[in-house]
Biopython code that builds the backbone (N, CA, C, O; Angstrom):
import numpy as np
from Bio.PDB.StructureBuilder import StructureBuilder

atoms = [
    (1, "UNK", "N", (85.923, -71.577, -136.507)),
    (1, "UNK", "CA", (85.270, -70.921, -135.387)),
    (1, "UNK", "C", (84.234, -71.841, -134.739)),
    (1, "UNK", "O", (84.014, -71.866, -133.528)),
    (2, "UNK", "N", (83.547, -72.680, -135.761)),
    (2, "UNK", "CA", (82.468, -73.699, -135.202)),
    (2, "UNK", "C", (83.683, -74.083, -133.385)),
    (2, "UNK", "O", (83.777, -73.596, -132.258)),
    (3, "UNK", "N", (84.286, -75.137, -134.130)),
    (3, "UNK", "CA", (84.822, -75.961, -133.147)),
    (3, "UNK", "C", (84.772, -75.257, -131.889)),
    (3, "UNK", "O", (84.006, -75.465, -130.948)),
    (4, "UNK", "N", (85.928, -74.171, -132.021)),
    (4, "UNK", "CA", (85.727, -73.357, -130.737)),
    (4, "UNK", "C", (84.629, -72.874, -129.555)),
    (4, "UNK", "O", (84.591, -72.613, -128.353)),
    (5, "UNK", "N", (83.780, -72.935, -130.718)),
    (5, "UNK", "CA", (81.944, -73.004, -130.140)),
    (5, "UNK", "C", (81.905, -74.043, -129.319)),
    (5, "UNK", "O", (81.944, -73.813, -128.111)),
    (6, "UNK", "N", (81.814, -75.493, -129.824)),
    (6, "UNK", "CA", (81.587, -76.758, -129.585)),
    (6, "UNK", "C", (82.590, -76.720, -128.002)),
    (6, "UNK", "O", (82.217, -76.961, -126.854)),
    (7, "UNK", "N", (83.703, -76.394, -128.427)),
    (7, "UNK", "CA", (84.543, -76.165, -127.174)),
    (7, "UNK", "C", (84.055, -75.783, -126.159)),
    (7, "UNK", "O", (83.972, -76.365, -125.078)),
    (8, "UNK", "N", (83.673, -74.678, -126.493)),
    (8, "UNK", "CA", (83.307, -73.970, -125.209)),
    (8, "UNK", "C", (82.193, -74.576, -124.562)),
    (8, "UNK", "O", (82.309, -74.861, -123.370)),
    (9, "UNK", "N", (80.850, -74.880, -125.327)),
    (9, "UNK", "CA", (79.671, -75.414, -125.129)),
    (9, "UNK", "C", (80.196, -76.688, -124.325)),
    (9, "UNK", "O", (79.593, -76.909, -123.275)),
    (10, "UNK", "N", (81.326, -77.639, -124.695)),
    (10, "UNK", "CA", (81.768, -78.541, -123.617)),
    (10, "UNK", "C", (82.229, -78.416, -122.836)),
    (10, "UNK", "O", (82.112, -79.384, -122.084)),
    (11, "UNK", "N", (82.946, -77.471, -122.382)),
    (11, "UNK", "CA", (83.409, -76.968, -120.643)),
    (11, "UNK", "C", (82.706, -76.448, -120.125)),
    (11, "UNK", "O", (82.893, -76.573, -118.915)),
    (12, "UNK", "N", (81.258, -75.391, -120.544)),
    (12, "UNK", "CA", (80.429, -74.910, -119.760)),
    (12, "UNK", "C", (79.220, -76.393, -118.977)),
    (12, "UNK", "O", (78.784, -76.521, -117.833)),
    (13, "UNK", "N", (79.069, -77.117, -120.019)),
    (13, "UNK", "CA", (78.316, -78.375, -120.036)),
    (13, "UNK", "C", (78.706, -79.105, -118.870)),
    (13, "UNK", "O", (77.900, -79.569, -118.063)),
    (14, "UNK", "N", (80.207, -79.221, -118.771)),
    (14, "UNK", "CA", (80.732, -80.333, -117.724)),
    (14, "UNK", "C", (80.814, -79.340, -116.490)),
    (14, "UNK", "O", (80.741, -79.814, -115.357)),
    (15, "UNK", "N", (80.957, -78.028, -116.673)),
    (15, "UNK", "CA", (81.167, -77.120, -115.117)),
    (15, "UNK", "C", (79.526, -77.558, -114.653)),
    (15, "UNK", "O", (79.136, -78.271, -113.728)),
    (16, "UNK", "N", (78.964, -77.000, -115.441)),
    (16, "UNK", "CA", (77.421, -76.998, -114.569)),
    (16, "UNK", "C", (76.604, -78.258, -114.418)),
    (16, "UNK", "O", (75.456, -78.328, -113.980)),
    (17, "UNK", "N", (77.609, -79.549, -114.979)),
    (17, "UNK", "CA", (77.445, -80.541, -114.756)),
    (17, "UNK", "C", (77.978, -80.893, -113.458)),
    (17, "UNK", "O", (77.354, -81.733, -112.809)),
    (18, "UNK", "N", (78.680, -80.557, -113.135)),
    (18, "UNK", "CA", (79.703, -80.805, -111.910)),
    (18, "UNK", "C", (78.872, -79.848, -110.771)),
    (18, "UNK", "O", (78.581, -80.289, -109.659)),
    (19, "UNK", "N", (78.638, -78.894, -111.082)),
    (19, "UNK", "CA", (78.058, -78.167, -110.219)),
    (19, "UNK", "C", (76.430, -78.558, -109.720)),
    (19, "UNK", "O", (75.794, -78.089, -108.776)),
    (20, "UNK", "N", (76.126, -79.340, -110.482)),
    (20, "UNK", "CA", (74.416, -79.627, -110.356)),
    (20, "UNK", "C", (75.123, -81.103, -109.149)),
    (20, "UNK", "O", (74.254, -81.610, -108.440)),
    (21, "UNK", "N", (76.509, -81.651, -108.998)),
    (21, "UNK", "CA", (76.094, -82.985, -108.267)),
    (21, "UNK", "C", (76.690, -81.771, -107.105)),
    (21, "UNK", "O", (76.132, -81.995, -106.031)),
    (22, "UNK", "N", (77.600, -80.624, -107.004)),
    (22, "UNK", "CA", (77.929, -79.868, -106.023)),
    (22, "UNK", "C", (76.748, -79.684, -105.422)),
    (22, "UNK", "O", (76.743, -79.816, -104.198)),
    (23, "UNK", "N", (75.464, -79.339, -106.114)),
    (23, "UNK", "CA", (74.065, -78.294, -105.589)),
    (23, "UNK", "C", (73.472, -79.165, -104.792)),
    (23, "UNK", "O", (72.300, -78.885, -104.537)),
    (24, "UNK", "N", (73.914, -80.181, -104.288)),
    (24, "UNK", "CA", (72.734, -81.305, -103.471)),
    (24, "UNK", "C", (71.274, -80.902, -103.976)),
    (24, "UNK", "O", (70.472, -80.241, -103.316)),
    (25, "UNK", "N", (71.109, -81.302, -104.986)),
    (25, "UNK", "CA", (69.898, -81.324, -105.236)),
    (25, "UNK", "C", (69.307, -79.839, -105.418)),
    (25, "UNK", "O", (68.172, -79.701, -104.961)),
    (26, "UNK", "N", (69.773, -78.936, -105.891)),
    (26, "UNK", "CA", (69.805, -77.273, -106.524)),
    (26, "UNK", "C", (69.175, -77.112, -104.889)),
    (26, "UNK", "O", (68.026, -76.671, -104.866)),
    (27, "UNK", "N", (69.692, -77.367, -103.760)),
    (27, "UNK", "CA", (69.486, -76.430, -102.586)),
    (27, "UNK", "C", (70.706, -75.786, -101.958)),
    (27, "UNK", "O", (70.706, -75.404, -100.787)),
    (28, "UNK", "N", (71.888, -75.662, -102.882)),
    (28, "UNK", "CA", (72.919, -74.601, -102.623)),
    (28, "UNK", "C", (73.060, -73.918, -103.733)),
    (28, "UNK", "O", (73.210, -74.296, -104.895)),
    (29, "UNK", "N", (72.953, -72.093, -102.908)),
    (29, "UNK", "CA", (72.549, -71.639, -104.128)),
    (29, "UNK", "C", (73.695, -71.044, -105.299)),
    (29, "UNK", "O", (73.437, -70.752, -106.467)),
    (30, "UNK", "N", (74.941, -70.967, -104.654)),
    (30, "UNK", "CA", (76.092, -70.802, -105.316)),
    (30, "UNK", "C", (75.935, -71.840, -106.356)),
    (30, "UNK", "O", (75.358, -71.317, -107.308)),
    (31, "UNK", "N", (76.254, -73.352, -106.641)),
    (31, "UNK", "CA", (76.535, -74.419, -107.671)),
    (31, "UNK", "C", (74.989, -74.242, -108.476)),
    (31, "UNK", "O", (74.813, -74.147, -109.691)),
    (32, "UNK", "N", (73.834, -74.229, -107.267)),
    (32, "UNK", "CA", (72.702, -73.968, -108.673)),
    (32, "UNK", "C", (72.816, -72.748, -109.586)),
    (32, "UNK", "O", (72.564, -72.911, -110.780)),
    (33, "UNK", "N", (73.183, -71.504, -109.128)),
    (33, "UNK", "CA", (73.327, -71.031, -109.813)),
    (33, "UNK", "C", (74.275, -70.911, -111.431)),
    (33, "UNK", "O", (74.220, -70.341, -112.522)),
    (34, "UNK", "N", (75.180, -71.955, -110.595)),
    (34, "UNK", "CA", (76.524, -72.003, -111.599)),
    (34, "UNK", "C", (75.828, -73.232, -112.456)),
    (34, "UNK", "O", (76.616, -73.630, -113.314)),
    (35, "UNK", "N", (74.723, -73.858, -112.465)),
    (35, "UNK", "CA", (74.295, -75.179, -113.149)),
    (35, "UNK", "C", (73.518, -74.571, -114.037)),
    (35, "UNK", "O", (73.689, -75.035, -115.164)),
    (36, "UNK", "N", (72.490, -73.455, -113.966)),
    (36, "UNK", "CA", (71.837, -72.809, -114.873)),
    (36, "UNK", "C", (72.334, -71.968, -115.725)),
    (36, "UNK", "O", (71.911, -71.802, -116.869)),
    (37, "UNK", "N", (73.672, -71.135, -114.982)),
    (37, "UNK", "CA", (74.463, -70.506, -116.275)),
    (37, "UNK", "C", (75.277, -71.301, -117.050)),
    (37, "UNK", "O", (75.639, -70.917, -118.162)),
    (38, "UNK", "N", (75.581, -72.278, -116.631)),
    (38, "UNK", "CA", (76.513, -73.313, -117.316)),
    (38, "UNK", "C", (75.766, -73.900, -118.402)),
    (38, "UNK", "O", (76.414, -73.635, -119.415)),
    (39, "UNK", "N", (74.967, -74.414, -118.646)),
    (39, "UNK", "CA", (73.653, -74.955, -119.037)),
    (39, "UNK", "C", (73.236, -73.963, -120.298)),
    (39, "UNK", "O", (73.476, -74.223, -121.477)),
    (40, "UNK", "N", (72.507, -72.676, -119.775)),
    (40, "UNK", "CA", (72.665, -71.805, -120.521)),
    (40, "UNK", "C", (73.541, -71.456, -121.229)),
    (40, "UNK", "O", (72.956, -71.342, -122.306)),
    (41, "UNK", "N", (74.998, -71.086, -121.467)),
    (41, "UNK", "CA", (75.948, -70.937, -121.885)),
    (41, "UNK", "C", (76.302, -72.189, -122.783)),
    (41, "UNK", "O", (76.828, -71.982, -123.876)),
    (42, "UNK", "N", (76.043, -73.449, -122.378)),
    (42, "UNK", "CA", (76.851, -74.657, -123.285)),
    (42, "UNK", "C", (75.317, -74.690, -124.868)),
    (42, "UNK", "O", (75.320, -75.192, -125.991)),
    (43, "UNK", "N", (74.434, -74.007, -124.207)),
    (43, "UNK", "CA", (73.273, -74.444, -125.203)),
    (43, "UNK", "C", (73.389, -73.439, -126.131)),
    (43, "UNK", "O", (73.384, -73.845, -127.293)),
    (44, "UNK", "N", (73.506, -72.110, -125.960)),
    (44, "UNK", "CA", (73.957, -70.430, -126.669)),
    (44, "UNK", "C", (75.125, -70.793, -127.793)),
    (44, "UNK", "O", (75.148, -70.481, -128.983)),
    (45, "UNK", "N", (76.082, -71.552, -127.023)),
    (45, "UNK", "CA", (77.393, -71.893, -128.407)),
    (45, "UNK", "C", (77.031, -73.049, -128.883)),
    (45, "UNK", "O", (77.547, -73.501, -129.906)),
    (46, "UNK", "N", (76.278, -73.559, -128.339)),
    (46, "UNK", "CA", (76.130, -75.344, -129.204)),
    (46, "UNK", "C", (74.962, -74.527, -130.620)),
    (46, "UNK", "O", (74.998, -74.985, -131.762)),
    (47, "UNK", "N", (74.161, -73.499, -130.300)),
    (47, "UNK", "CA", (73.561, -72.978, -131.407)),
    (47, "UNK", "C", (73.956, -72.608, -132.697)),
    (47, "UNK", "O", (73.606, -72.739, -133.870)),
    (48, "UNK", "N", (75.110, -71.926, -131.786)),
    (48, "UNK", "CA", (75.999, -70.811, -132.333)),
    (48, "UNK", "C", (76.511, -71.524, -133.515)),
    (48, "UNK", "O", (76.419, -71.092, -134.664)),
    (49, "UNK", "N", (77.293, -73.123, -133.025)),
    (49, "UNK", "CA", (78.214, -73.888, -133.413)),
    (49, "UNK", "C", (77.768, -74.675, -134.697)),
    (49, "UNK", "O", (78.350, -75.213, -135.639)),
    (50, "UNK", "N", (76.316, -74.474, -134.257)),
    (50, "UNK", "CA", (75.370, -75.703, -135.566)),
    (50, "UNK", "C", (75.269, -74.517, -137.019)),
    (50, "UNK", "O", (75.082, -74.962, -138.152)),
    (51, "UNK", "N", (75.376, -73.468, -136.834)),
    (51, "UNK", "CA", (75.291, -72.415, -137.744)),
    (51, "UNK", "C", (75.817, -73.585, -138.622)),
    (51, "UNK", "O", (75.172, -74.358, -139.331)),
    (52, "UNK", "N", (77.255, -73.510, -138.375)),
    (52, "UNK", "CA", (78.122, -73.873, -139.711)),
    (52, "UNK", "C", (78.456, -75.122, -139.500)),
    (52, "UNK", "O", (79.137, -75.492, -140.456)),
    (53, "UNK", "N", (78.303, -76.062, -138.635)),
    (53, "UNK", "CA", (78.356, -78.077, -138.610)),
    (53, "UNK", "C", (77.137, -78.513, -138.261)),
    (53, "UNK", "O", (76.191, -78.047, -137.626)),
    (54, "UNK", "N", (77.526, -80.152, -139.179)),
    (54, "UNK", "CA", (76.362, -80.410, -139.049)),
    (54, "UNK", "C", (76.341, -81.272, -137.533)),
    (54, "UNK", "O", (77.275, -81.632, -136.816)),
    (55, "UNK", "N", (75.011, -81.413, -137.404)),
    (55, "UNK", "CA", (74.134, -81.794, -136.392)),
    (55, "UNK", "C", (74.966, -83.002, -135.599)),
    (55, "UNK", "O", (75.425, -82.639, -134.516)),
    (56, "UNK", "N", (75.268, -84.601, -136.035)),
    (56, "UNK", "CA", (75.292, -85.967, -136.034)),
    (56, "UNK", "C", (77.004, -85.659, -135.235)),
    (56, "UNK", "O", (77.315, -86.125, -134.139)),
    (57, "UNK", "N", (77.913, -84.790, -136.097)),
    (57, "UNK", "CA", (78.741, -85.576, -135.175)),
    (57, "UNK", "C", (79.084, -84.444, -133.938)),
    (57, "UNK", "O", (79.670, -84.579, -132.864)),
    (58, "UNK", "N", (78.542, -83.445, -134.493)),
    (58, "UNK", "CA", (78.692, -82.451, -132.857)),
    (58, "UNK", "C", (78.089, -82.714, -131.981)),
    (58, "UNK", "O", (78.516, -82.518, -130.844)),
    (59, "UNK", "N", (76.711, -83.327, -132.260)),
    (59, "UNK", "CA", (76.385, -83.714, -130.769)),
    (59, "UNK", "C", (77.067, -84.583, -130.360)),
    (59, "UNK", "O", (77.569, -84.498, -129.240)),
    (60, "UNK", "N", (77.288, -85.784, -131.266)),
    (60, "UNK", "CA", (78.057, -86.767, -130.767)),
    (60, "UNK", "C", (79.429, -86.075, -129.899)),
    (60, "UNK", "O", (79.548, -86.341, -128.703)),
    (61, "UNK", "N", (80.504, -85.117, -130.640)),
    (61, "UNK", "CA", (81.238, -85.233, -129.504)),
    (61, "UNK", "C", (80.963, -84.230, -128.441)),
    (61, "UNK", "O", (81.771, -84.142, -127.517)),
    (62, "UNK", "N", (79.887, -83.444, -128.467)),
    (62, "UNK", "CA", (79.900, -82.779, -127.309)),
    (62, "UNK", "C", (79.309, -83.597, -126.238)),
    (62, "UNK", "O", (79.599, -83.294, -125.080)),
    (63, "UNK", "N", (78.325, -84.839, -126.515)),
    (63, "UNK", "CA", (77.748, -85.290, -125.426)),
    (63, "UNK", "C", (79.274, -86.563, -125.193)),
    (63, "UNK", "O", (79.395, -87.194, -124.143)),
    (64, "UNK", "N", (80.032, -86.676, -126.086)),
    (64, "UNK", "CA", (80.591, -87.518, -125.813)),
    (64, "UNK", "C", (81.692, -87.501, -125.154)),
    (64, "UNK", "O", (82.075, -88.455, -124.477)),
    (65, "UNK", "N", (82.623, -85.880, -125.346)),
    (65, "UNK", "CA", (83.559, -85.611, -124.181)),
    (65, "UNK", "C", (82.875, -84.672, -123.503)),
    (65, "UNK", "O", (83.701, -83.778, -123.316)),
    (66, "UNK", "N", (81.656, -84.289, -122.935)),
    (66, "UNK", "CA", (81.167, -84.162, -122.034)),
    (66, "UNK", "C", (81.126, -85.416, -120.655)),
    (66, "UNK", "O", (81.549, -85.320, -119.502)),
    (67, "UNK", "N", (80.394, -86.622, -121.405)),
    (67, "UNK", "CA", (80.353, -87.752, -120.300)),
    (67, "UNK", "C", (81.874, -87.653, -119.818)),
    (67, "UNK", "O", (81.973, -87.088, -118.728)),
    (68, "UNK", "N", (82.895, -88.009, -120.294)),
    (68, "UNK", "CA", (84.389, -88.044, -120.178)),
    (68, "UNK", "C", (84.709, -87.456, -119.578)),
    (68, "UNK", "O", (85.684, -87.803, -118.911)),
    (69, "UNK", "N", (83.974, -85.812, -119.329)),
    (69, "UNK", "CA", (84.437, -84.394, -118.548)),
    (69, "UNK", "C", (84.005, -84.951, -117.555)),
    (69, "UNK", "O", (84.757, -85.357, -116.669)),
    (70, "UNK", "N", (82.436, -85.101, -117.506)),
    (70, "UNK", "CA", (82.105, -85.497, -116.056)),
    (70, "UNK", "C", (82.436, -86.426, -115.327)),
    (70, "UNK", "O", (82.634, -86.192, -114.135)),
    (71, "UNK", "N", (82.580, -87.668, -115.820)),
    (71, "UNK", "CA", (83.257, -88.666, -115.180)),
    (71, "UNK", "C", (85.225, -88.515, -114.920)),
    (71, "UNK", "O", (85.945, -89.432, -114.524)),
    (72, "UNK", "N", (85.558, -87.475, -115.191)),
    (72, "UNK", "CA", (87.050, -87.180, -114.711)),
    (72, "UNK", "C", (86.808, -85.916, -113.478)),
    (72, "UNK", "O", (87.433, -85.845, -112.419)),
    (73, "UNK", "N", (85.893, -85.116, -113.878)),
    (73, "UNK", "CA", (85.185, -84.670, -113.069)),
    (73, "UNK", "C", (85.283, -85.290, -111.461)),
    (73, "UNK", "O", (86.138, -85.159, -110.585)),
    (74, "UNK", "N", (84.118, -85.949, -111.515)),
    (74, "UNK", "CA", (83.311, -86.678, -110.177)),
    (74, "UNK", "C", (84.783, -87.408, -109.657)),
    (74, "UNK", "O", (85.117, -87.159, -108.499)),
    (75, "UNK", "N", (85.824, -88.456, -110.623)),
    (75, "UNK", "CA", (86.760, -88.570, -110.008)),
    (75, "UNK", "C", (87.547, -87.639, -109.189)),
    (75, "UNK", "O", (87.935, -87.933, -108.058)),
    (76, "UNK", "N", (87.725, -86.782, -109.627)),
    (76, "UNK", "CA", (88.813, -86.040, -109.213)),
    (76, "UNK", "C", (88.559, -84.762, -107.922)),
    (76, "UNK", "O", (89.239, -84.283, -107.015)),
    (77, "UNK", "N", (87.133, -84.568, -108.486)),
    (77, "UNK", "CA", (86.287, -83.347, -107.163)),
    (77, "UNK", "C", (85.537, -83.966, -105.823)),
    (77, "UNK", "O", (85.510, -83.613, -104.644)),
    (78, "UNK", "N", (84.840, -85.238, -106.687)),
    (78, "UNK", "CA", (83.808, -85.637, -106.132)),
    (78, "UNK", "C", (84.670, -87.308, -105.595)),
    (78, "UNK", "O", (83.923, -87.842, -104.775)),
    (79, "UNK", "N", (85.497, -87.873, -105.752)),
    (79, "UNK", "CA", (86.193, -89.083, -104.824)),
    (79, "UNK", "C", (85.374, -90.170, -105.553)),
    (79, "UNK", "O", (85.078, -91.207, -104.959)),
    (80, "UNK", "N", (84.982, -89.934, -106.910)),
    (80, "UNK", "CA", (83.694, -90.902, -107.291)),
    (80, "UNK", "C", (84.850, -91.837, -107.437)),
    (80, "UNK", "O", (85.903, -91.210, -107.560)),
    (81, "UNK", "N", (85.039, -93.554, -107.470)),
    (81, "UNK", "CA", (85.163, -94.655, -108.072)),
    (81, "UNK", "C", (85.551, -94.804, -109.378)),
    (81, "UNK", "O", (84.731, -94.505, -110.246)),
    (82, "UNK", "N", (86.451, -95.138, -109.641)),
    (82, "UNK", "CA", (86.882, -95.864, -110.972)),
    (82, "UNK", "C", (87.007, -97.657, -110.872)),
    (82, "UNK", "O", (87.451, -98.365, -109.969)),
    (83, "UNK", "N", (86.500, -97.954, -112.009)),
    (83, "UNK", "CA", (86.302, -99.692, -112.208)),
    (83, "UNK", "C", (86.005, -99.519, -113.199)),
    (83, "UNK", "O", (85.444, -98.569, -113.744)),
    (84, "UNK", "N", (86.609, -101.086, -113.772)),
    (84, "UNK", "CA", (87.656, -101.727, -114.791)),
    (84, "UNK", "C", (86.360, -101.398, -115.523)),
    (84, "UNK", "O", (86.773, -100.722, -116.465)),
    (85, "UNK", "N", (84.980, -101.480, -115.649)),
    (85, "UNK", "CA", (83.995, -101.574, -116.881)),
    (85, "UNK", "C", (83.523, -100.132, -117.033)),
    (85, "UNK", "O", (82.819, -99.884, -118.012)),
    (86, "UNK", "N", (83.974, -98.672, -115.765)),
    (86, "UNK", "CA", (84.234, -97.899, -116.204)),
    (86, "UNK", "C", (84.979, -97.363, -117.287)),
    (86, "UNK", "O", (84.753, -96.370, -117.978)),
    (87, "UNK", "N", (85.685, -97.991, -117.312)),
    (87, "UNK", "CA", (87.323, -97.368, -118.048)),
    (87, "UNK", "C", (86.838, -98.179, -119.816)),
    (87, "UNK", "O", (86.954, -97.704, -120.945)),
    (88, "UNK", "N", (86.402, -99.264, -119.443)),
    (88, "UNK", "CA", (85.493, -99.687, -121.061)),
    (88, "UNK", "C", (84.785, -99.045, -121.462)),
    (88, "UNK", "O", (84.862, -98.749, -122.654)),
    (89, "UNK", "N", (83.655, -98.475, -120.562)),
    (89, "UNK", "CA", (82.652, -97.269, -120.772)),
    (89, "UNK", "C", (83.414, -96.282, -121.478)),
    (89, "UNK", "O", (83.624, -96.493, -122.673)),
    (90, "UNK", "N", (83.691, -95.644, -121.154)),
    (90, "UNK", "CA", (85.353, -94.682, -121.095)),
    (90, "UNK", "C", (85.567, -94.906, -122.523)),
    (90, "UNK", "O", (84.813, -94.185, -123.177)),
    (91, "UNK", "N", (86.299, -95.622, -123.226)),
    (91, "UNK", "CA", (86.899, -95.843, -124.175)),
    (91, "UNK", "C", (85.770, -96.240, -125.937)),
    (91, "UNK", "O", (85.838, -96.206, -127.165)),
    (92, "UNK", "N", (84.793, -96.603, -124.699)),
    (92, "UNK", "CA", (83.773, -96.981, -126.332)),
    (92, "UNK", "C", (83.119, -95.802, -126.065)),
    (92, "UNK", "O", (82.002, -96.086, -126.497)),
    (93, "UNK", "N", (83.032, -94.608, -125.627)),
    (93, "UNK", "CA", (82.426, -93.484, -126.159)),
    (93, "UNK", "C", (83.515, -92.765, -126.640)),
    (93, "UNK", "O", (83.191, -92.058, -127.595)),
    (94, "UNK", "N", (84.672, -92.687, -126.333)),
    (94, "UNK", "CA", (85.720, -91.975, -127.080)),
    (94, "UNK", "C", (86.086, -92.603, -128.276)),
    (94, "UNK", "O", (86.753, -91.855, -128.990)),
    (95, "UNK", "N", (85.797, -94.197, -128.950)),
    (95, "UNK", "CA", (85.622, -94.718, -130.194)),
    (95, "UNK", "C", (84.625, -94.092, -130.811)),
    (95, "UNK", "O", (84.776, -93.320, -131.759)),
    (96, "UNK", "N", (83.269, -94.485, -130.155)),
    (96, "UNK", "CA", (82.380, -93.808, -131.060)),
    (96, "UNK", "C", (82.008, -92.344, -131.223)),
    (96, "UNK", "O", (81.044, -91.846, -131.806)),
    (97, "UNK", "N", (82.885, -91.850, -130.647)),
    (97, "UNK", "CA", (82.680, -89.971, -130.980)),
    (97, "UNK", "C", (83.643, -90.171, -132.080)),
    (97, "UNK", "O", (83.310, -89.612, -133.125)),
    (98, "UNK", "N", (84.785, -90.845, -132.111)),
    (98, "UNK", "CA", (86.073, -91.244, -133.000)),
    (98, "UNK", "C", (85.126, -91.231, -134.324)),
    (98, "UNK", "O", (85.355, -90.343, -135.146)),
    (99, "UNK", "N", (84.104, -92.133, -134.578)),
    (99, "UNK", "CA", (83.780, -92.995, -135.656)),
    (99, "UNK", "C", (82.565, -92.403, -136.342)),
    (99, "UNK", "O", (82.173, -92.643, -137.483)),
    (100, "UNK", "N", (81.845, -91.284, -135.105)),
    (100, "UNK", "CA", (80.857, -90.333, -135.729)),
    (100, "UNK", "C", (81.567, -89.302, -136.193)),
    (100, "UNK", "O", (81.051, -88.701, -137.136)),
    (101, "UNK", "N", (83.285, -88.669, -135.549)),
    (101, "UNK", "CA", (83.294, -87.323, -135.981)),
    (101, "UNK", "C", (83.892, -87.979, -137.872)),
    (101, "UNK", "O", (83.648, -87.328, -138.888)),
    (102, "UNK", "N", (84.609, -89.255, -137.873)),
    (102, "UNK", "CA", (85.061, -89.329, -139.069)),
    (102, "UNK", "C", (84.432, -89.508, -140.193)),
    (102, "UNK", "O", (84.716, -89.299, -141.372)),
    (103, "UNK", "N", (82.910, -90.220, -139.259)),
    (103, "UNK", "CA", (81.827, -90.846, -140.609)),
    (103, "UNK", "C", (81.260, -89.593, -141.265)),
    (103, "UNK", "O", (81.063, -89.607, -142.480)),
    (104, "UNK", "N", (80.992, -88.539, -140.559)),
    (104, "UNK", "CA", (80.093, -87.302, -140.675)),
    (104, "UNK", "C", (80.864, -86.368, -141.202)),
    (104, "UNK", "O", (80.122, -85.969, -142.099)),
    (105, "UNK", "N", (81.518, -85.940, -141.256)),
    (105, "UNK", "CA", (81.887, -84.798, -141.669)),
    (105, "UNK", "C", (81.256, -84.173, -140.799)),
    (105, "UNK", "O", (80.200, -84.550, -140.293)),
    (106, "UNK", "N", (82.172, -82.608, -140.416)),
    (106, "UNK", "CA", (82.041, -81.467, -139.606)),
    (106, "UNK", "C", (81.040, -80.571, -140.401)),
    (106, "UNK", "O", (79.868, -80.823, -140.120)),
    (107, "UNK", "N", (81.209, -79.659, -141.257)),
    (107, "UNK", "CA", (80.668, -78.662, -141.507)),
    (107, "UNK", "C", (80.027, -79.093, -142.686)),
    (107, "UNK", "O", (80.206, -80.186, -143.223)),
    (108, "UNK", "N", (79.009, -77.878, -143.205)),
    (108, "UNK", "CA", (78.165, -78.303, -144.522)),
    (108, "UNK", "C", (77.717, -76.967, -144.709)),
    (108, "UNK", "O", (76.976, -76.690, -145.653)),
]
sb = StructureBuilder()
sb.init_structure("model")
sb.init_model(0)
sb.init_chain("A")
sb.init_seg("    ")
for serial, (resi, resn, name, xyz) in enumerate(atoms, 1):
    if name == "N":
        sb.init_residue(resn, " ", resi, " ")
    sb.init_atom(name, np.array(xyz, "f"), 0.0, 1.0, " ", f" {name:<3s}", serial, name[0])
structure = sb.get_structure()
């Protein structure tokens, strides 16, 4: 059940992530709004989620396919840029979420 937590806490994370670059600067009030419940919501299950895992590698992968969310994100909504030391970026945080979720162990 943790995981599912963690799950969720990462799609709410990357919506209201996405929505805070939608809000020009939280002066539209539709995406701000959606940035504070999003926000709220990813922090409620990331609580939820620590009940039963430990700390080291959930954050690791929630902040870590979070960045990943957002940056596929901004590509794909927002017309953001892809380059070649992106895509390295890219890959050494999906190693090292790799190398924290294996070093750590999940639950305790």
């Amino acid at each position: 059940m943790g995981i599912v937590l963690v799950a969720g806490a990462i799609v709410s994370e990357v919506i209201a992530t996405l929505a805070l670059r939608a809000s020009h600067g939280l002066s539209r009030l539709g995406p701000s709004l959606l940035v504070v419940a999003g926000y709220a919501t990813a922090f409620v299950l990331l609580a939820q989620a620590l009940k039963t895992l430990n700390v080291g590698p959930v954050y690791a992968i929630w902040s870590g396919v979070g960045t990943v969310g957002a940056f596929l994100g901004g590509v794909f909504l927002f017309d953001e840029p892809v380059r070649p030391a992106t895509i390295v970026g890219v890959v050494l945080v999906v190693v090292g979420v790799a190398v924290m979720y294996l070093g750590g162990g999940m639950e305790h």
